[in-house]
N, C-alpha and C positions, 0 to 999 in steps of 0.2 A: 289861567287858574286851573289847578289841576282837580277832577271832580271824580270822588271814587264814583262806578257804576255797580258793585256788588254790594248786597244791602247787608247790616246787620240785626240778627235777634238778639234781645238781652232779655235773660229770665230776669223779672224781682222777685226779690226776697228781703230776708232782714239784712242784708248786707248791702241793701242799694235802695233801701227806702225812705233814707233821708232826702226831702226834698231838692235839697240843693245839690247833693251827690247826684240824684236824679236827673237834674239839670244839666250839672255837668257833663255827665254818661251821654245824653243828647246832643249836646251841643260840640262831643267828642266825635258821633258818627252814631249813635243808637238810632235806628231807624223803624223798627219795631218792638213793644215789649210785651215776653211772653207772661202769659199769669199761668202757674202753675196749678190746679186745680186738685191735685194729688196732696195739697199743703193748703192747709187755713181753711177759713169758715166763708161763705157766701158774703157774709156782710165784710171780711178782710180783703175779697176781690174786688168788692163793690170800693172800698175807700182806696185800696191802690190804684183803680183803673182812675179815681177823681184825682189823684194825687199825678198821674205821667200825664194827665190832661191840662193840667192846672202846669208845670213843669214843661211841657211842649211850646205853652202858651209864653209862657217867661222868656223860654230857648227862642221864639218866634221862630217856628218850625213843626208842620204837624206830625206826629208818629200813627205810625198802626198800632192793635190791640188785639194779640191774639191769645182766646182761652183755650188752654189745653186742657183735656178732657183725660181722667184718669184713666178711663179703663178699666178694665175687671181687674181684680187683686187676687193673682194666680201665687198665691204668697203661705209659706209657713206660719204657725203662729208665733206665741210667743216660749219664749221659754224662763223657768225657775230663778234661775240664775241672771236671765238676760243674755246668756250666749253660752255654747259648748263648743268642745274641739271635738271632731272627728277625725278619725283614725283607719287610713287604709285597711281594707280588711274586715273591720266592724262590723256586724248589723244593725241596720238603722228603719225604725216604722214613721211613714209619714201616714197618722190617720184620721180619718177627714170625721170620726166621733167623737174623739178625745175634745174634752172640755180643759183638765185642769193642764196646766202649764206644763211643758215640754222639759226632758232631760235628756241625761247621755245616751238612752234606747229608743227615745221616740217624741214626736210633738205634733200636735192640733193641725189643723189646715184651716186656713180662711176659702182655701178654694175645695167644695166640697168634694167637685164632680171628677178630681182627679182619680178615684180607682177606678170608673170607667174610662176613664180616657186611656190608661196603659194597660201591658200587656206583658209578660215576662220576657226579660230579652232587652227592653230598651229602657234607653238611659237617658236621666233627669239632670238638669243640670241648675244649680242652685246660687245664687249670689253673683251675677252674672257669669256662670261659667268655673266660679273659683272654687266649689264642691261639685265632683261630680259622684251620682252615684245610679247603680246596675238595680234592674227592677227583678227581683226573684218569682215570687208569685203576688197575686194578689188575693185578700180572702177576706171579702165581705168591705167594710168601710177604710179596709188599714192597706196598705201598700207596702211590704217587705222592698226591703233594698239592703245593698250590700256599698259599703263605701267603697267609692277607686281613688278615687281622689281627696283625700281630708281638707279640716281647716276649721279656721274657727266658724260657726254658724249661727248668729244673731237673730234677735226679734223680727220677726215680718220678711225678711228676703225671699223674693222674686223666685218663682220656679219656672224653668223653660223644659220642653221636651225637645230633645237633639232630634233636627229635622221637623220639627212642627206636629200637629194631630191635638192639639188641645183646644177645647170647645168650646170655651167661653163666649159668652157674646161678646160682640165687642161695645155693644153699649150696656151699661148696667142704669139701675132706679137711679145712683147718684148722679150718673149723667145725663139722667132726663133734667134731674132736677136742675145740675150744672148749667145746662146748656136756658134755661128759663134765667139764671143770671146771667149767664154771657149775654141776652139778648136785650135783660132789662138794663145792664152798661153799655150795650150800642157795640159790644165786641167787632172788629173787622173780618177777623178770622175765628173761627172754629175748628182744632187740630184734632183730630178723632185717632184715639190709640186701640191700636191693636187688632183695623179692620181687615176682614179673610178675604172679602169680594166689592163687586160695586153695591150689592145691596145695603152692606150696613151704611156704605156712604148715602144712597137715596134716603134711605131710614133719619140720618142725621138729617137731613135737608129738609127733611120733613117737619122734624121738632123743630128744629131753627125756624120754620115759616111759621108753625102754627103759635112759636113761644114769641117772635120778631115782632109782631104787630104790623106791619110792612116792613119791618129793619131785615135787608138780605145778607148774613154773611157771607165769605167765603171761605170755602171748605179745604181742610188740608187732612189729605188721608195721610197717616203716619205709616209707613212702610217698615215694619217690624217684626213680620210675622212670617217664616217658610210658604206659607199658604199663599199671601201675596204675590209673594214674585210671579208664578206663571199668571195669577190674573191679572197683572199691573196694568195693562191698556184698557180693561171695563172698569177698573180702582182708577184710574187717569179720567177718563171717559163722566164718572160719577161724582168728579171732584175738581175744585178748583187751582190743585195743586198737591204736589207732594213733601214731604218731610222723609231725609232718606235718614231713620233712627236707627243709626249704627250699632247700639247698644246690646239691645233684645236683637236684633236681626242677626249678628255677629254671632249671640251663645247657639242660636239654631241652626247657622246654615254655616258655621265654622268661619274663625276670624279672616280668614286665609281668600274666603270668597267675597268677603266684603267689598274691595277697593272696585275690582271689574265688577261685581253690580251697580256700586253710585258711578261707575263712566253709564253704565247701560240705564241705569234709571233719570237721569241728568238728563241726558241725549232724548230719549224717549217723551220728556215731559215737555223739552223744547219743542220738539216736532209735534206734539200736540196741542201745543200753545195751550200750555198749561206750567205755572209756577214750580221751584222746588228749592227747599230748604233743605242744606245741608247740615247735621246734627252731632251731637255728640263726642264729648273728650278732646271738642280741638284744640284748647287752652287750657288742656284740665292742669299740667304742672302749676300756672297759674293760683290755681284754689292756693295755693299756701306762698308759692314766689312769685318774686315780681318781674321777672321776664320768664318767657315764654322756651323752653326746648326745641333744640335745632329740627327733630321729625315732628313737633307740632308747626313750628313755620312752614315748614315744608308742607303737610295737610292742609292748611289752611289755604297757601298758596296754589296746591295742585284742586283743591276743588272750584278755585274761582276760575283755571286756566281751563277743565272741564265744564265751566259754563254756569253753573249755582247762579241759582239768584241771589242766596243768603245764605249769610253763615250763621252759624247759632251756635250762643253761650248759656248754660246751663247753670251747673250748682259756680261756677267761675264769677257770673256776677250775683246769684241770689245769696252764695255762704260765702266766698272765694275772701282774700284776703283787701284784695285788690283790685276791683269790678271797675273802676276809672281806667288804670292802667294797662288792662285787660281789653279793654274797647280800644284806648289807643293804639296798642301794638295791632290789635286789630284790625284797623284802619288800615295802618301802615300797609300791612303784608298784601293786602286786598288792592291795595294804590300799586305796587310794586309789583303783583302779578300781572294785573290788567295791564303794565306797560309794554309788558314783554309777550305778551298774546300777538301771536301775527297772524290771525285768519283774514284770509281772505273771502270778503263780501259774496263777489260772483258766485264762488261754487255753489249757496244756499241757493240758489235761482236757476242753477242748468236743470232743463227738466222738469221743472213745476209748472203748474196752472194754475189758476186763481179763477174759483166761479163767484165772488162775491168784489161787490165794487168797492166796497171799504177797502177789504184786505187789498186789494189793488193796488187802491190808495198807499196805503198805509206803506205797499212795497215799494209801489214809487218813491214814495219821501225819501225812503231810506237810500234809495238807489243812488237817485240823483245827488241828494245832498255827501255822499258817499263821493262821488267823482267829482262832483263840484267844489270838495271841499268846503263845506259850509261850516257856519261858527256853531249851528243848533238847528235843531230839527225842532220843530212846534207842530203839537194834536190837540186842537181843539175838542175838546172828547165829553160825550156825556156820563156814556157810561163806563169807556178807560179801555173797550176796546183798541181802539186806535193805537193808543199807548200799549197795549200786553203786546199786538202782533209784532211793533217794531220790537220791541224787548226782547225778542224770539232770537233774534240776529245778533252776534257782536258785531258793534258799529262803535269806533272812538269819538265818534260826534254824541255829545248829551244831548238827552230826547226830552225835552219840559212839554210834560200835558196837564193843557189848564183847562180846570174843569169850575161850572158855576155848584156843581153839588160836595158838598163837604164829605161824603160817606166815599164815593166814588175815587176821593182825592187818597182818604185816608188806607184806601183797597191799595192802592197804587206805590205806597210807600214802599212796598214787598218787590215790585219789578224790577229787575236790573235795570241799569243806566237810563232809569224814570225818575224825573223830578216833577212829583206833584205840586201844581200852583191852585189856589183859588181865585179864580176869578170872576165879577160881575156878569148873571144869566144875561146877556144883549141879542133879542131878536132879529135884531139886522144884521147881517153881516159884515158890508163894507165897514162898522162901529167894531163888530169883533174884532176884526184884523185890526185895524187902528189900535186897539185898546191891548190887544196882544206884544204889540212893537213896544207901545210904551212902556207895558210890564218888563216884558227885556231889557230896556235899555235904563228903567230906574233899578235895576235890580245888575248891571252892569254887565248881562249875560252878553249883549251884541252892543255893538257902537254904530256913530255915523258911517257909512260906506262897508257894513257885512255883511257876510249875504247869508241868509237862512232860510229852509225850505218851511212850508206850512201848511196844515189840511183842515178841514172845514167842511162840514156839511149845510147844505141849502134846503130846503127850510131847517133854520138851527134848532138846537134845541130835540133833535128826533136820534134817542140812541137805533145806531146805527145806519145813520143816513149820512157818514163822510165821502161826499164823491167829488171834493177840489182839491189840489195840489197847488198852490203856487210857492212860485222861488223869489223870494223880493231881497231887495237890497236895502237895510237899513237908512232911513232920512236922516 
């Protein structure tokens, strides 16, 4: 049985909130789903995240739940008409005093602090990238510019500065308030947009704990911002994973650098045994057709061969035409690449040390069942360690960690070639193991005479205390 190892996101939206669509889309390969928090009202996050639980439940399958968090709205306002053209050449005021609606000389700003943030000389880039325009002077709340680039320019579109320098924080009031819902639905993850350093991620960690009640999510810095990249190892360091968000990251640091930063950000999150999701336009032909573009196959395929833990779909399943479809081809290409990956195990190991007994563990499993050929690998796991470090490795062997806590299971959804199971808290061990077999072999993962490796901590039940390895042969 062939088991993909690379997970997928699926945003909801009105285009996949039919229950049974829902269903579907899970039971197609949807492995976690994003709530978009940039869209709807607290109480519509709250009834979608009951709605993919209630759907999980039917699929017999659990998903993850991750709320994204909007971010500052570095954004134009609105305008007259609802949209103008610009025209190479023109002069255009983007000014952060204007109240009434925008025309062909100028419009409002939702982001105030833009005439401090620029300086004559640099250029704005508007609708990702598809207007650009040259900063002349600035005088007082207004920002002269001169267009380079035309096009038509609508309500609310996104403003980036080429190269980065814009201040915003990256958490605003609405994401305080956001993230007090994400933790009153049990969120698994928390996606933080538009963080510069490790601080706004501590910052987020912070809300999360004090909004959680105990409930701990994990945290995924979204990588979007110029500013980021040199600090990615204290943004990795402060977070439980990354989001490489092509989108905004692309208008700032030019399309052209994109691809070699998600190999360097990929790589980097592995080694720090730390998650990352891959983002943005992978299926976008999608939104409106029903198969997929030969350079979107190919994106999808070259980010799972660079190591992704997940891929993510965007407005493809929340507006897209075809958000079923869309998961399957999805599937597909993800099954397809992992076949053709031929890394070699050993190299991850020349040269390392391990000062902790888990992770030991944990590399044992892999190792041995690696050479031994084993049918699966088993991590008894509390808290999912055990599970993220193997994850770390491609290994074609499927890694099932079963855990007695439900939050831990549903963290776990997000790791490569991790299948979270639930299973019965059992104090004793020799009953673990017993009870572990049986789950495999009613669930049809090993048969009589297989052989699978498995690890386990003495006294059970203590995250972080995995120090056994054994290799048994199915009864």
């Amino acid at each position: 049985m062939l088991t993909r190892a690379t997970k997928i996101v699926a945003t909801l939206g009105p285009a996949s909130s039919d229950p049974d669509l829902l269903e579907a889309m899970i039971r197609a390969g949807v492995n976690v789903v994003r709530l978009n928090f940039s869209h709807g009202t607290a109480q519509d996050h709250i009834d979608r995240a009951r709605l993919v639980r209630e759907a999980a439940q039917r699929a017999g399958r659990e998903v993850g739940i991750m709320a994204d968090l909007q971010g500052p709205k570095i954004r134009v306002g609105k305008f007259t008409q609802g949209k103008i053209q610009l025209v190479p050449g023109e002069k255009f005021v983007l000014d952060a005093a204007r109240t009434e609606p925008g025309d062909q000389d100028g419009v409002g700003l939702d982001y105030k602090e833009l005439p401090r943030d620029v300086k004559p000389g640099d250029t704005l880039l508007l609708n990702d990238g598809l207007i650009v325009l040259t900063v002349d002077f600035v005088q007082g709340p207004a920002v002269h510019t001169t267009v380079k680039l035309g096009g038509e320019l609508s309500n609310n579109k996104g403003i980036n500065k080429q190269g980065g320098g814009l201040t915003a924080p990256a958490l605003t009031a609405k994401d305080m308030d956001d993230i007090k819902t994400a933790m009153g639905l049990k969120a698994d993850y928390v996606a933080v947009s538009f963080p510069k350093n490790a601080t706004d991620m501590e910052l987020a960690r912070q809300l999360c704990a004090v909004a959680g009640g105990g409930h701990k999510p994990g945290l995924i810095a979204k990588i979007e911002r110029a500013e980021a990249i040199p600090e990615l190892a204290n943004i990795l360091k402060a977070s439980d994973g990354i989001m490489v968000a092509r989108g905004d990251l692309a208008v700032e640091v030019g399309n052209a650098a994109v691809p070699a930063l998600q190999k360097h950000m990929i790589r980097l999150a592995r080694e720090m045994d730390k998650v990352v999701i891959t983002a943005t336009q992978m299926m976008e032909s999608m939104i409106v057709n029903p198969v997929p573009t030969r350079a979107e196959v190919s994106d999808v395929a070259n980010a799972v061969l660079d190591g992704t833990d997940a891929v993510m779909l965007s407005a493809e399943t929340a507006a897209g035409k075809y958000p079923l479809e869309t998961v399957k081809e999805m599937a597909a290409i993800c099954l397809e690449a992992e076949k053709a990956d031929r890394h070699e195990l050993g190299a991850d190991f020349q040269g390392k040390t391990f000062t902790r007994i888990d992770h030991s563990i944990a590399m044992g499993a892999l190792f041995t069942a690696h050479h031994l050929g084993a049918k699966a690998i088993v991590a008894l796991t509390d808290s999912g360690s055990t599970a993220l470090w193997m994850s770390r490795h491609i290994v074609r062997i499927p890694i099932y960690a079963m855990t007695p806590n439900l939050t831990t299971q549903r963290r776990m959804t997000l790791y490569r070639n991790v299948r979270p199971l639930l299973m019965d808290n059992n104090a004793d061990r020799d009953n673990a193991l017993v009870d572990a077999e049986s789950h495999l072999k009613k669930r049809g993962i090993v048969q009589s005479g297989d052989v699978y490796a498995i690890t386990v901590g003495e006294p059970m039940g203590q995250p972080g205390g995995t120090n056994t390895l054994k290799i048994c042969r199915a009864a």
